[in-house]
C-alpha positions as CSV (number, residue, x, y, z in Angstrom):
1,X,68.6,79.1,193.2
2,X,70.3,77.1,191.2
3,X,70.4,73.1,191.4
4,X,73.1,70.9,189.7
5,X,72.8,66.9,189.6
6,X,76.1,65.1,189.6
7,X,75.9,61.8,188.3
8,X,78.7,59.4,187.8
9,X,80.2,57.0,185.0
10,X,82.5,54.5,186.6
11,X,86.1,53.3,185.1
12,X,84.5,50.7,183.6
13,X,83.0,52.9,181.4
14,X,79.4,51.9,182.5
15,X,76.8,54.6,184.6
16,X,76.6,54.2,188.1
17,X,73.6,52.3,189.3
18,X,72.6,54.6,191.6
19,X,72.8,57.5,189.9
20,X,70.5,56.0,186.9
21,X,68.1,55.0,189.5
22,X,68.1,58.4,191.3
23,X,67.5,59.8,187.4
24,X,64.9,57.7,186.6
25,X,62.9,58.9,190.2
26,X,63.6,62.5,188.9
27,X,62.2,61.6,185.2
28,X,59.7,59.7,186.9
29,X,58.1,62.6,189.4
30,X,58.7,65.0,186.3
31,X,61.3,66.8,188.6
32,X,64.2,66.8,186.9
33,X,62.0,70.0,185.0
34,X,63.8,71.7,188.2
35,X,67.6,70.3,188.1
36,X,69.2,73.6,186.1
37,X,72.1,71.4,185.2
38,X,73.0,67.7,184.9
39,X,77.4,67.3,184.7
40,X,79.2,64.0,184.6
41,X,81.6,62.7,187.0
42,X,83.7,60.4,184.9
43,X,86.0,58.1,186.7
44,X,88.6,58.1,183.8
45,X,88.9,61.4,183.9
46,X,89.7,63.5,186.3
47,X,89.3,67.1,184.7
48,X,85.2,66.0,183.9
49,X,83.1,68.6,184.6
50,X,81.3,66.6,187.5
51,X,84.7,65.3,189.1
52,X,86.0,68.7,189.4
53,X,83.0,70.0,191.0
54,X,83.2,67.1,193.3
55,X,87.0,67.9,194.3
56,X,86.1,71.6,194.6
57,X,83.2,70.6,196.9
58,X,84.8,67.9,198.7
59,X,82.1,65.3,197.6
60,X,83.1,61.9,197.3
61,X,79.9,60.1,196.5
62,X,77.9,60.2,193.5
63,X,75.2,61.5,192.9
64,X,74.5,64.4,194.3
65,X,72.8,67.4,193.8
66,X,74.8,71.0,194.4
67,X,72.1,73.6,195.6
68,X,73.9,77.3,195.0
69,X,71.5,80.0,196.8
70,X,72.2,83.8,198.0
71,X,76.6,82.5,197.5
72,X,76.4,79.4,199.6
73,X,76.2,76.0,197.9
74,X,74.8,72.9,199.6
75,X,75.5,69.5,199.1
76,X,72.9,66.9,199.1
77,X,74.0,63.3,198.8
78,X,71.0,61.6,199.5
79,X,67.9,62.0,197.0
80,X,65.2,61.7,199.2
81,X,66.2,64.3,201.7
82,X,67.0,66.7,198.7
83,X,64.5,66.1,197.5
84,X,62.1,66.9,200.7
85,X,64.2,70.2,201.5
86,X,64.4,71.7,197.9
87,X,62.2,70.2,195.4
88,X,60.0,70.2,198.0
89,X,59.7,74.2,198.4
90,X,59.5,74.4,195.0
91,X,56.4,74.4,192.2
92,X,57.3,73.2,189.0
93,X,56.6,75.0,186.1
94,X,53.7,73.3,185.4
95,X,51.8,73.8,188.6
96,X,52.7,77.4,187.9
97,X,51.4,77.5,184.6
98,X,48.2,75.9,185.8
99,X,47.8,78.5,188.8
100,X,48.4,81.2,186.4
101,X,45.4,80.1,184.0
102,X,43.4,79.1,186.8
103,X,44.0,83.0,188.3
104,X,43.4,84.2,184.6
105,X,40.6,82.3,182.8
106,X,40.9,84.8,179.8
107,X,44.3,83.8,179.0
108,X,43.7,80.4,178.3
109,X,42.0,81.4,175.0
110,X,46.1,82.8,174.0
């Protein structure tokens, strides 16, 4: 699975409220460990990585978060639903490392 966050940077040249806000939640709950890639939709430019992706995917609200699994990509436009169906499902590498010593005393002396 792979996860990309689209945020946006208006034509004024200033970040998107939301999208800040949305990033800080994801700093904040320590999962944006899980986004794979973070692209910029930059209203003064149309050939931005994140605008592109947005044409190609027919988005036209920022942020969102482009969820490619087994050749299909979904589109997630709202944070806390994306959040509940994907980040949701997922450990994050910390709780794995943690499980993993926790199943392995002996390696924690590595």
């Amino acid at each position: 699975m792979k996860i990309t966050f689209v945020k946006k940077i208006l034509a004024s040249g200033e970040p998107c409220p939301k999208c800040e806000d949305v990033e800080q939640r994801l700093q904040k709950t320590d999962q944006l460990s899980m986004i794979d890639e973070t692209l910029i939709a930059d209203e003064r430019d149309d050939q931005s990585a994140g605008m592109v992706l947005a044409k190609k995917l027919g988005v036209e609200r920022a942020p969102f978060f482009a969820v490619e699994d087994n050749d299909e990509t979904k589109v997630y436009t709202v944070y806390f639903k994306f959040a509940k169906e994907i980040l949701g499902k997922q450990t994050s590498k910390v709780d794995q490392g943690k499980e993993i010593l926790n199943d392995n005393p002996d390696l924690d002396y590595i």
